[in-house]
C-alpha positions as CSV (number, residue, x, y, z in Angstrom):
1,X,0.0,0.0,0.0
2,X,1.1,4.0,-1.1
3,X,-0.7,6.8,0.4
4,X,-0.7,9.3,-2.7
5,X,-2.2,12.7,-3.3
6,X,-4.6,11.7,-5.9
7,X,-6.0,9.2,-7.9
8,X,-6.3,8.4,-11.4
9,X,-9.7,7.2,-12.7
10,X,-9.6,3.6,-12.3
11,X,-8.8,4.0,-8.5
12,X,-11.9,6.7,-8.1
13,X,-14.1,4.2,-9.9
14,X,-12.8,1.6,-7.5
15,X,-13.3,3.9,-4.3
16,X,-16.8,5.2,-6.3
17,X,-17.7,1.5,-6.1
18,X,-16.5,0.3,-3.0
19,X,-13.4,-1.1,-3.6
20,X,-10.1,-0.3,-2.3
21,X,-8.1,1.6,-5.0
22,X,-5.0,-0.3,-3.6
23,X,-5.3,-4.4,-4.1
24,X,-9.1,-4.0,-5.2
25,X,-10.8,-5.1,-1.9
26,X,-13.9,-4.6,-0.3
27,X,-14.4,-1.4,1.9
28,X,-16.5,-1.4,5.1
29,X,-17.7,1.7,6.4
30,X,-16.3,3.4,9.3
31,X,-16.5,6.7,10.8
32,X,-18.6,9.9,9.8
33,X,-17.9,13.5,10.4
34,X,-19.0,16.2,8.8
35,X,-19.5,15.4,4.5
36,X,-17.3,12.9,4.6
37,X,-16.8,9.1,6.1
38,X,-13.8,6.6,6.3
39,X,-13.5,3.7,4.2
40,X,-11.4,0.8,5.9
41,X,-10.0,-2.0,3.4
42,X,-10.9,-5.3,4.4
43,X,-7.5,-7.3,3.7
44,X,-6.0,-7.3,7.0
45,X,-3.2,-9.6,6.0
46,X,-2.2,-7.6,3.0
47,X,-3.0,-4.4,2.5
48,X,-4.5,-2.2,5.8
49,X,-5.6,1.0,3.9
50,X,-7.9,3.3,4.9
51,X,-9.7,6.4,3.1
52,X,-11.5,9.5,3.7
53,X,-14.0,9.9,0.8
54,X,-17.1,12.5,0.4
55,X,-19.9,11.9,-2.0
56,X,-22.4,14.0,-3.1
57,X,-25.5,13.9,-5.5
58,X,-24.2,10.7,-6.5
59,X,-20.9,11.6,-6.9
60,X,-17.4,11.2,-5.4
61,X,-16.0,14.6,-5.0
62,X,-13.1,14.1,-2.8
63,X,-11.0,10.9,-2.0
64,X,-7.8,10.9,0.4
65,X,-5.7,8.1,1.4
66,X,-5.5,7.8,5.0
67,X,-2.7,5.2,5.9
68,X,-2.4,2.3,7.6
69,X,-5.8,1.3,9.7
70,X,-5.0,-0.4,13.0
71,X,-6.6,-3.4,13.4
72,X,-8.8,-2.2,16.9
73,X,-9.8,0.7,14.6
74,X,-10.8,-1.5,12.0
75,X,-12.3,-4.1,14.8
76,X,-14.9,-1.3,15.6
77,X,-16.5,-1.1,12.0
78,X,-16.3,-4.4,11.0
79,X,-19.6,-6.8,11.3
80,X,-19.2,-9.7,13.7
């Protein structure tokens, strides 16, 4: 995993979709504040990524890697 400044299309219609722009896993949901909400990759052996992503009337408007998720951050979100 790379934390970048942007993304090219592919990886916003991966994100867009709910896939992690990194090894193409699912995202789970995790935190909301304000417009925007964390995205948490679900490879825990591999990958780790998380990302802050904002949509609006159907769109993505803003994507941002945000590291490595800890697994007892990750632990929170994911369903049991």
């Amino acid at each position: 995993m790379t934390d970048r400044e942007s993304f090219d299309d592919i990886e916003r219609s991966l994100l867009f979709h709910g896939w992690c722009a990194y090894c193409r896993s699912p995202l789970i949901p995790g935190p909301r504040g304000g417009a925007a909400q964390n995205f948490y990759c679900v490879n825990r052996d591999d990958c780790h990524a998380g990302f802050n992503l904002t949509f609006h009337n159907g769109q993505l408007i803003f994507a941002e890697a945000i590291g490595q998720v800890a697994d007892s951050t990750y632990t929170m979100y994911a369903k049991q």
